[in-house]
Every structure is written in structure tokens, then in C-alpha cells.
N, C-alpha and C positions, 0 to 999 in steps of 0.2 A: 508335180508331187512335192517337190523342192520348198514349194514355195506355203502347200500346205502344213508343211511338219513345220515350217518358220512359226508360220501362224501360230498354229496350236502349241509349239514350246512356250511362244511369246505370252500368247494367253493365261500359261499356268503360272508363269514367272509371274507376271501381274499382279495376280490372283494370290500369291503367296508372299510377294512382296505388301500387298495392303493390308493383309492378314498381320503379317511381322511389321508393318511399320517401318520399313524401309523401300529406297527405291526402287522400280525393276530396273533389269540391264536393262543401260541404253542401247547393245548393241544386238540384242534378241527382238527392240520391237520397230517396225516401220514403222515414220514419218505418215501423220494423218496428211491428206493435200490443204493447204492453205486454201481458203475462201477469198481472202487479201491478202498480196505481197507485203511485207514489211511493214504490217499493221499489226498491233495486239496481238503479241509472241505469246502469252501467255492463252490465246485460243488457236493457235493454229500450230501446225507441224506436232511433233514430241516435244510436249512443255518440257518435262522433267528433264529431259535429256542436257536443257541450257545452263548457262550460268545462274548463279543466285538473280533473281529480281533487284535490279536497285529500287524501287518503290515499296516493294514488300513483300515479307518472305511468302508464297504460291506452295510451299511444299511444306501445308499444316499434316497435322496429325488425321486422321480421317474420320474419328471423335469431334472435330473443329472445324471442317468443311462447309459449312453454313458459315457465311460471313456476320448478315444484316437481313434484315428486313422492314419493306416500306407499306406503310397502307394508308387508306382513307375508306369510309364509309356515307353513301351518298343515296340518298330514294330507296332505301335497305337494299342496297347492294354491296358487301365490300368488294375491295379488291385489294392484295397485297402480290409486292412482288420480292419473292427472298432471291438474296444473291449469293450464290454460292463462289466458293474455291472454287479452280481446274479440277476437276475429276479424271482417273487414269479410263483408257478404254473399256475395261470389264467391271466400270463400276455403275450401277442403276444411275439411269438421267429420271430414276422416279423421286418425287418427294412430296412428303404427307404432309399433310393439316389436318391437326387436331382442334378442336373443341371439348374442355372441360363443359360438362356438363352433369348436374345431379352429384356431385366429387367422382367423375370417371370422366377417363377420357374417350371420346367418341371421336372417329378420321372423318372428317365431313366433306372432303377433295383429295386427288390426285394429282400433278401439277409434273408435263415435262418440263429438263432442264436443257435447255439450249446450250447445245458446243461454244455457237460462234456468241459469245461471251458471259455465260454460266448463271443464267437469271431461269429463273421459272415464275409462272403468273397465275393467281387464283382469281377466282372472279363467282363469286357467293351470292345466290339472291335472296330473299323471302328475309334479311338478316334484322335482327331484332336492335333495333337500335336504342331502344331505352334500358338497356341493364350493359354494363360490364363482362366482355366476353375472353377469360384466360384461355390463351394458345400456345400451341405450340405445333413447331416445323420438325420433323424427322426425316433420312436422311438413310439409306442403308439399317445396317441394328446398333450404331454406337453414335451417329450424329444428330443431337437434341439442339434445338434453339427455341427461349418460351417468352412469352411476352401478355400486352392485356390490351384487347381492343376494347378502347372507350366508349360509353354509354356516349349520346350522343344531348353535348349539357344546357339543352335548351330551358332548363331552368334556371339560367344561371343572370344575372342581372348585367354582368360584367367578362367579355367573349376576350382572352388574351392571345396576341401573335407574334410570335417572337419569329424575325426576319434576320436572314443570314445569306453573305454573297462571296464569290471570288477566295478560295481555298488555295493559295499558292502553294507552289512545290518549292519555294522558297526557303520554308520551312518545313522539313518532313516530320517535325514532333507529335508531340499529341495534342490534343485541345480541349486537356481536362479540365481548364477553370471555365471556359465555354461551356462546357457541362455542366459542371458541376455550378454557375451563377442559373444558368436557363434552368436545370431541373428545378435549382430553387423557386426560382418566379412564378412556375410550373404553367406555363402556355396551356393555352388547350390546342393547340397548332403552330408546328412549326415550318417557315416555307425557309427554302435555297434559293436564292433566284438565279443560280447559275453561273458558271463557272466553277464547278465542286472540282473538277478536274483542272490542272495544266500539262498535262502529259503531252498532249498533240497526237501520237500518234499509240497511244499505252493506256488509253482509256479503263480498258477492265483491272488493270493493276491499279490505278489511281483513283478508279470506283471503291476496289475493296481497301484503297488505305482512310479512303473518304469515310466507307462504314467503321472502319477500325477506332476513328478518330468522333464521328455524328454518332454512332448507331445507338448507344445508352439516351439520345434524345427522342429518336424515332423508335424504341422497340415498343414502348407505354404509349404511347399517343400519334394524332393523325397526322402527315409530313407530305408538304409540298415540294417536288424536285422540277425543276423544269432545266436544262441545259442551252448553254451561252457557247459561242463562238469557241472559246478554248478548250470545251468538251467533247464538240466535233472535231475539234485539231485546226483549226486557223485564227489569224491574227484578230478577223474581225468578221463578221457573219452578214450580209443581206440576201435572203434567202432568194429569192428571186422567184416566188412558187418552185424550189426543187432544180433548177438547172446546173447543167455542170460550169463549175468558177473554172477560171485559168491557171489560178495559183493556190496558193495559201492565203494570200491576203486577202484575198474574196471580193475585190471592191469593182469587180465587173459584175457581180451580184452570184448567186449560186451556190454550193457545195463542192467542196475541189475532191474531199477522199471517197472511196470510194462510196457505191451507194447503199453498200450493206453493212460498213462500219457505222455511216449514219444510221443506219435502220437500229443497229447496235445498242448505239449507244441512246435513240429513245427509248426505245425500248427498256431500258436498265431503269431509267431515270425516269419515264413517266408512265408507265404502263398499268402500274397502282392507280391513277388518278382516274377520277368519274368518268364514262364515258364520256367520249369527246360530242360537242354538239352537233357537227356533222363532220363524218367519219371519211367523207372522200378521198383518199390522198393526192397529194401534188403530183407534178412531175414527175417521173422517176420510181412510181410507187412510194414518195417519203410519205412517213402515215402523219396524220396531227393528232394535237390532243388540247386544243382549246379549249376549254368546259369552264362548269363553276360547281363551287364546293361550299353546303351552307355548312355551319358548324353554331348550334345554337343558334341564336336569332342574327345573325350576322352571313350575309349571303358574300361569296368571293369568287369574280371571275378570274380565271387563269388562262392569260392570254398570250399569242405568241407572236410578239412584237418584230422579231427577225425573218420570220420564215416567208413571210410574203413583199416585204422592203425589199425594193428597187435599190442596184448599186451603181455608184458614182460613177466610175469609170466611162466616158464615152458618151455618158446621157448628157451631160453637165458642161459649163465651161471651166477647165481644171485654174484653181487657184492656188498653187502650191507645187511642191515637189512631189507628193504624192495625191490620189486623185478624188479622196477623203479626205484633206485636210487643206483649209483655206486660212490663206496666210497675208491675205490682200485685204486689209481692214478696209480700203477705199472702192471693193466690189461692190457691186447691186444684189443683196439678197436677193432682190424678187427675178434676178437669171436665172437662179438656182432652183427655183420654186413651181418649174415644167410641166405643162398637161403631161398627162400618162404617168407621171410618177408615183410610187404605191409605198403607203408606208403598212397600215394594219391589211388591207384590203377590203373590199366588200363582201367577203363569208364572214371575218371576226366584226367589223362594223354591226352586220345584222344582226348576229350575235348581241355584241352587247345591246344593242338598239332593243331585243327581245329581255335580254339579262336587268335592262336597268327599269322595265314596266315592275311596278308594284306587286308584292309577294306573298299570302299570307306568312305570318310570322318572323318576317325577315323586319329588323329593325334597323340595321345598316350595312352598309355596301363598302366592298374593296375591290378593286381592281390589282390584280399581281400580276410583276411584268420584269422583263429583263433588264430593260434599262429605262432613262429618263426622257419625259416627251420637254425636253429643251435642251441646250445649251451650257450647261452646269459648271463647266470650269476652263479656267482661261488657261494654264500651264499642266502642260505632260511633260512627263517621265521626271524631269528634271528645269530646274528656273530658266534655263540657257530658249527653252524650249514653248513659246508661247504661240498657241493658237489662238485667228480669231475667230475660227467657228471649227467642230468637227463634226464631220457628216456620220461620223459612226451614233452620234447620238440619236434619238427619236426627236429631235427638235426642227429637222429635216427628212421628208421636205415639208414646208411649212403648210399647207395646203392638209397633207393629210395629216398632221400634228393636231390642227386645228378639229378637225372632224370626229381623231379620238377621243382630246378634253371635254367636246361639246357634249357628246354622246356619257363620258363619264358624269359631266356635269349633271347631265339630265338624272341619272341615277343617285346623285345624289353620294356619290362615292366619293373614298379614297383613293389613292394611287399609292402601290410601293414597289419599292424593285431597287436593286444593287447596279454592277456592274462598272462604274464609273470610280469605285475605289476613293471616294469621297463623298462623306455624309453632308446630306443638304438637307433643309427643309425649306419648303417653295409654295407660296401661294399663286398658281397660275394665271397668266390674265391671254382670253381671247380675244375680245373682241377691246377688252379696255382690263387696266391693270384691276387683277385680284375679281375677277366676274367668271376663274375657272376653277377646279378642283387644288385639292390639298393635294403634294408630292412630296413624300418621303423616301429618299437614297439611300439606304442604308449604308454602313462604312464595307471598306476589306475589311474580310478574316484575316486575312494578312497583307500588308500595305509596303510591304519591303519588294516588291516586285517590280510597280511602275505606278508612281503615287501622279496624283493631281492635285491644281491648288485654286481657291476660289482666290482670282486677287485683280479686280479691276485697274487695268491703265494707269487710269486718272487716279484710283487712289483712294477716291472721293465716297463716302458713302452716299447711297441714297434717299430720296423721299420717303418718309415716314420710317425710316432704318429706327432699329432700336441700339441701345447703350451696351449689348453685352457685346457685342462683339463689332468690329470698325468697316465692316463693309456688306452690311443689310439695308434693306428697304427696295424701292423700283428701281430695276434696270431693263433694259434691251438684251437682249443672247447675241450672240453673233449672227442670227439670220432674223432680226429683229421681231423675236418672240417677246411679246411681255410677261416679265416674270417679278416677283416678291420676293425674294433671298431673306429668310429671319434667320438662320443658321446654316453653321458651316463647319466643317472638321478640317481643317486643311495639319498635312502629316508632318507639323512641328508641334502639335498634340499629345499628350500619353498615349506612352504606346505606338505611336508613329501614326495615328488616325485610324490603328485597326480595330474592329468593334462589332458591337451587331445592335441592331433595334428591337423593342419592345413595343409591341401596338395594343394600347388596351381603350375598348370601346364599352362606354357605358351606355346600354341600354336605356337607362331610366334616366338620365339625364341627357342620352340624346347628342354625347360627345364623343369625343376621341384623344385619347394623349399619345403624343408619340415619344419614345424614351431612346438614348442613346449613349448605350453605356463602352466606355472604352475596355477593351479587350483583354488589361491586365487587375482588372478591378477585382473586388470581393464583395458581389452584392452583398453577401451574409452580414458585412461590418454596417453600423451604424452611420458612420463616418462616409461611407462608397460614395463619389461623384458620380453626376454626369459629364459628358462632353458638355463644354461651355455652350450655353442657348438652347440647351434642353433640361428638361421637358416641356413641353409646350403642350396646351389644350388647346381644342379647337371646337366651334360647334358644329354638330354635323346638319 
């Protein structure tokens, strides 16, 4: 009976405490059970009862409890996923979706909101994709968030993407000139390619400072999230299909936290995106989300370069101090290069193998990805510190390196993707230099965390190198990929090399420019630079 009246006092305090806007007693309500130990405080036990957030303040007003929200729209289906604040026990895990329609609003969904970390998921079909659709997320009677899903602009001659990676907690500021250059340019899509988080272990807190910070770029238009290594919470990620890793450092291959924080945290980050092309999950029940997303006449696969990569540890003969990083410039690449070794797998292969057959309507192709299929920079974290090859890269193992280019090749795509905290642009070569796809790196969002530097040995530029900068043209990688280096950010750049990329693809002429603008600029001025060696055209 005791334990009843706790209850129910507990409940009315709640209840009256959300009403007035202030906290309930912490000592009226029990402790919900944790799903994960020592994981994402802000979903487990009594939020409120802790200390302030250091990533950001969780105890809004309840008018404000709707953080962000992400969508895309794909075969008329959208799908969005709003993320909310912690909510207290007594408060609805219902939230609405509105469509203006006729000037009224009509609810056209219902949408639970998930405890273990505060997302809710819509998934709309029959959706009209040629007009302009204003909406809006409600929330209990006092929490409104509105936004416009976009017509879908396949009239448009000229399909823009604006590319952004690697969010350090380095800086926990804002990122309104990010903003406020991008809306300018006005993308018709903008992708993440992961790492929006460094929390490690604080994921949903560094979710909602991610939206506090992105979300004015995603509330108008369609947004790619896909999540990197330090958004699951480890150093470096080789997924292994789903197996459990031994550490943090992941380089036995697998997931170390648990497998429901994983589940978590895609969930948050890609649950908006097109259905996956096949839905099976890995290991462990981790789900995927592989797919692709046209936008106008521009088709884009979204592919998940880590979840199936094989890790170093133990497969390999170790060259270094650790067992991802080779430090023996006089080893044999082709040791390292092992039957059985997996980089995309054989479901994303087919995948794109299916993706890159011709499409009506589609006039050019992207591939988005977490990181680069080579070898991209000779010095980490600091100069003292020079690698001659790192296995965290896609440039290893070589074997299935080569099987993604080809397969990109054939489609006639792009490559972009972050991760490496250093802007490159790279013409790749398979079989012989420059006979694979274009690759674009985009910079860090913020580069003060653990930069790298593009700076060969010898010193020497290469074959057919151009003049803006002293070390482009053909070189080897460290597991002797051929690659075409035309540009390079290395972070004694404005800005430290942090930045983001603009991809604009001309339909009618059949090209592509890639743009990289540093991080503390002013598109708006006349005057605005790029990074030295962009922009570059290409033909596709």
C-alpha cells in the first residue's frame, strides 16, 4: 500500500510541477531502471533529479520540448524523425503531424516517442511530392515546431549539396555563420557524413546540441545523417556485421557499447532516410540503412562503409604500436591485403551494382559515405606523428577498395564523405592512375580536435601536379592505391582547415563543381575565398 500512495503523490507532483514549470521533487519520484549502465544519463534513471547537463541544458520549458527535426522524401513516401527533449513520466510519448492544407491544419500521423532516447518516427505514404508541404510537430497543448517539406525540384537544371562532417565538442558554440553561409547558397540537400556527435558515451545530449546548432539547416529542407565511430562512442569503428568489439578502440572489429545504445543512436540519426534496400539486420539485431535518395535529377546512394569492414587486429600482421596503424614504410602492402577480408560487403556491393544500372530521370550519381576509399594523409594529430598507412581508412583492404571504385565507376558517380578532418580532392586510379571516380573529403566542422596533414616524405610534388598548391598530382597511398591529389586543406589554413563543402551538379552541362569554403567566411561578401585549389569542375 506504501508503495502505492508513493506512486500516486509522485504522479500528482509531476503533473503540477509541468503545469507551473518547475521541477518535481526529486525525493517523491522513483528512479525509472536504466536499459544501459553508465550510458545516456539523460534517458535513463530520473533525468531531472541530476546535475545540470554539461552538453546542454535537458530541463527546457515544456513549450520547447521538441528539439529538431529530420526528413527526406523518396518514391512518395516521407519520412521524418523529430527529436525531442527528456520528457517527465506523466507526460504523453504521443506527438502529432500536421499538414497545412486548404489554410488549415489537418494531423495526418501519430508518432510514439521513445524513452531510450527521445526520438519519434513518421513514415507517410501516397505523399505528393510536386508542391510544397508546411508542417508542423505538436507535442502535449503548448509544444509547436513548423517547418516546409520541399516540393521535390526535379525541374531544376542545377541539384545543390552542401556536405558537412565531424562536430567536435571542442567547441560547444554555435554554428551560425554555418548557417547562416549554407542557407544562403540554399542546398536543395544537406548530408552529415558523421561524427555529429563526440560524446562517447552522451549521445542524446549531444544529438540535441547537434540540432540546437544544424537544425535552422534541416527544418526547410531534405538532410542526410548517417553516424561515424564517435557517435556510437569509440575511437574508430569496423563494424564486423554487428559483433561485440573488446574495447573502445574497435580494431578487433565490432561494436563495444552496448547493443541498444547502438540501436539508439541509428535510430536518432537515420530513421528519416528511405527505406533501407534490404532491411535485414546484422548480428546482434543492429538494423541498417543503406539506401539511396534521388533529389531532382540527381540519384544518391547512402552507404555504410563501416558496418561490414573487417578489423585489424589479429587478421593482419601488426606494423606499429597499434594494430591500425602502420608505421613500417618497408612492409609489403599486398600482406595486408588477405582473402576473407571485407570492406563494403557483398549486400552494399549488390546494392550499388543494382544503384549504378541507368534510371529514368536521374542525370547524375553520388555516392555518400563516411570516409575515404584511400589513404588521404600522411600526419595525425600532431607533426611528431607520421603514418605510413592507416587501416581506419577505406583505402584498406585493398582488394575490396578496389571493388567499391569499380562499381562507383561504372555508375558513373561521385564519392563524398568526411571523416578524415582533411579536405582532399582526389581523382582515383584502379587499375591505372585517374581511370576511377572523383572523391571529395570534405573539411572538419571543427579541426581543433585532432587535425591531419597531407605532406609527402619526399616533399616532391607529383606527375601532372598543378601550381596552386606544392604537393598535387600522382602518388601511391600507403597500401599502394593510386590516387591524383589536385587539392588539399592541410589545418595551417583559415580557420584551422575547418569547413564544409558545396557540391553543385549541372545537369545540362553534364558536370559537377566541388566548392570548399573555410568555416569562418562570409559567403554573402563579394570578396569570400575558397580554400586554395578550389573550386574545381569536373566532367561527369
Amino acid at each position: 500500500m506504501l508503495k502505492i500512495i508513493i506512486t500516486i503523490v509522485s504522479m500528482c507532483c509531476i503533473m503540477c510541477a509541468c503545469q507551473n514549470k518547475v521541477e518535481p521533487d526529486p525525493k517523491l519520484i522513483a528512479p525509472v531502471p536504466a536499459p544501459f549502465e553508465g550510458l545516456d544519463t539523460i534517458t535513463t534513471n530520473d533525468w531531472w533529479n541530476r546535475l545540470p547537463n554539461p552538453i546542454i541544458d535537458v530541463k527546457v520549458e515544456r513549450d520547447q520540448v521538441i528539439g529538431f527535426a529530420l526528413y527526406t522524401v523518396s518514391n512518395q513516401v516521407m519520412k521524418m524523425t523529430a527529436q525531442l527533449f527528456p520528457l517527465y513520466p506523466n507526460e504523453s510519448r504521443d506527438i502529432r503531424l500536421e499538414i497545412m492544407t486548404n489554410g488549415k491544419w489537418s494531423e495526418v500521423q501519430t508518432a510514439t516517442v521513445n524513452d531510450i532516447g527521445w526520438s519519434a518516427q513518421f513514415r507517410v505514404e501516397a505523399w505528393d511530392q510536386a508542391v510544397d508541404h508546411q508542417y508542423r510537430l505538436r507535442h502535449g497543448e503548448q509544444a509547436v515546431y513548423e517547418g516546409t517539406i520541399k516540393h521535390d525540384p526535379k525541374d531544376k537544371d542545377e541539384i545543390v549539396l552542401a556536405a558537412l562532417s565531424c562536430n567536435s565538442n571542442q567547441d560547444r558554440g554555435d554554428r551560425n555563420q554555418y548557417v547562416k553561409n549554407i542557407n544562403h547558397q540554399n542546398p536543395d540537400l544537406v548530408f552529415f557524413a558523421g561524427d555529429q556527435s563526440y560524446d562517447h558515451k552522451e549521445h542524446t545530449a549531444a544529438w540535441l546540441k547537434f540540432g540546437s546548432q544544424f537544425g535552422e539547416l534541416c527544418r526547410n529542407r531534405p538532410c542526410i545523417t548517417i553516424p561515424d565511430d564517435h557517435d556510437i562512442g569509440q575511437g574508430n569503428i569496423w563494424g564486423e556485421s554487428g559483433k561485440q568489439a573488446s574495447s573502445m578502440a574497435g580494431n578487433d572489429g565490432g561494436y563495444f557499447f552496448d547493443v541498444d545504445y547502438v540501436k539508439m543512436v541509428e535510430r536518432a540519426q537515420t530513421s528519416h532516410l528511405p527505406d533501407p534496400y534490404d532491411p535485414t539486420p546484422i548480428e546482434r539485431g543492429i538494423k541498417v540503412y543503406y539506401t539511396s535518395l534521388q533529389v531532382g535529377g540527381v540519384d544518391f546512394a547512402i552507404i555504410e562503409d563501416r558496418k561490414f569492414k573487417s578489423g585489424p587486429k589479429g587478421k593482419i600482421p601488426q606494423q606499429g604500436p597499434r594494430p591500425d596503424h602502420i608505421r613500417n614504410p618497408a612492409y609489403d602492402p599486398a600482406s595486408i591485403d588477405l582473402e576473407g577480408l571485407v570492406l563494403l560487403g557483398d549486400r552494399q556491393l549488390s546494392f550499388l551494382d543494382q544503384w549504378a544500372r541507368a534510371k529514368p530521370g536521374v542525370s547524375a550519381k553520388a555516392v555518400l559515405s563516411q570516409t575515404g576509399f584511400c589513404g588521404g594523409a600522411h600526419i595525425h594529430g600532431n607533426k611528431d606523428n607520421r603514418l605510413h598507412a592507416d587501416l581506419d581508412s577505406n583505402g584498406w583492404p585493398q582488394t575490396g577498395r578496389n571493388k567499391a571504385l569499380a562499381v562507383i565507376r561504372k555508375a558513373g558517380a561521385v564519392h563524398i564523405a568526411g571523416d578524415q578532418h582533411l579536405a582532399t580532392l582526389i581523382k582515383h586510379g584502379i587499375d591505372e592512375y585517374d581511370d576511377g571516380p572523383w572523391a571529395f573529403i570534405v573539411p572538419a566542422i571543427v579541426n581543433n580536435y585532432y587535425s591531419r596533414w597531407w605532406w609527402p616524405e619526399d616533399e616532391q610534388a607529383g606527375i601532372g601536379g598543378n601550381e596552386l598548391l606544392p604537393w598535387t598530382g600522382q602518388y601511391l597511398d600507403g597500401f599502394h592505391n593510386k590516387i591524383t591529389m589536385h587539392a588539399y586543406v592541410n589545418p595551417e589554413n583559415p580557420a584551422g582547415g575547418s569547413g564544409y563543402g558545396i557540391i553543385r551538379f549541372d545537369l545540362t552541362e553534364d558536370d559537377v563543381t566541388f566548392e570548399c569554403w573555410p568555416r569562418d567566411v562570409d559567403v554573402t561578401q563579394a570578396t569570400a575565398q575558397q580554400f586554395t585549389g578550389w573550386p574545381k569542375t569536373v566532367s561527369l
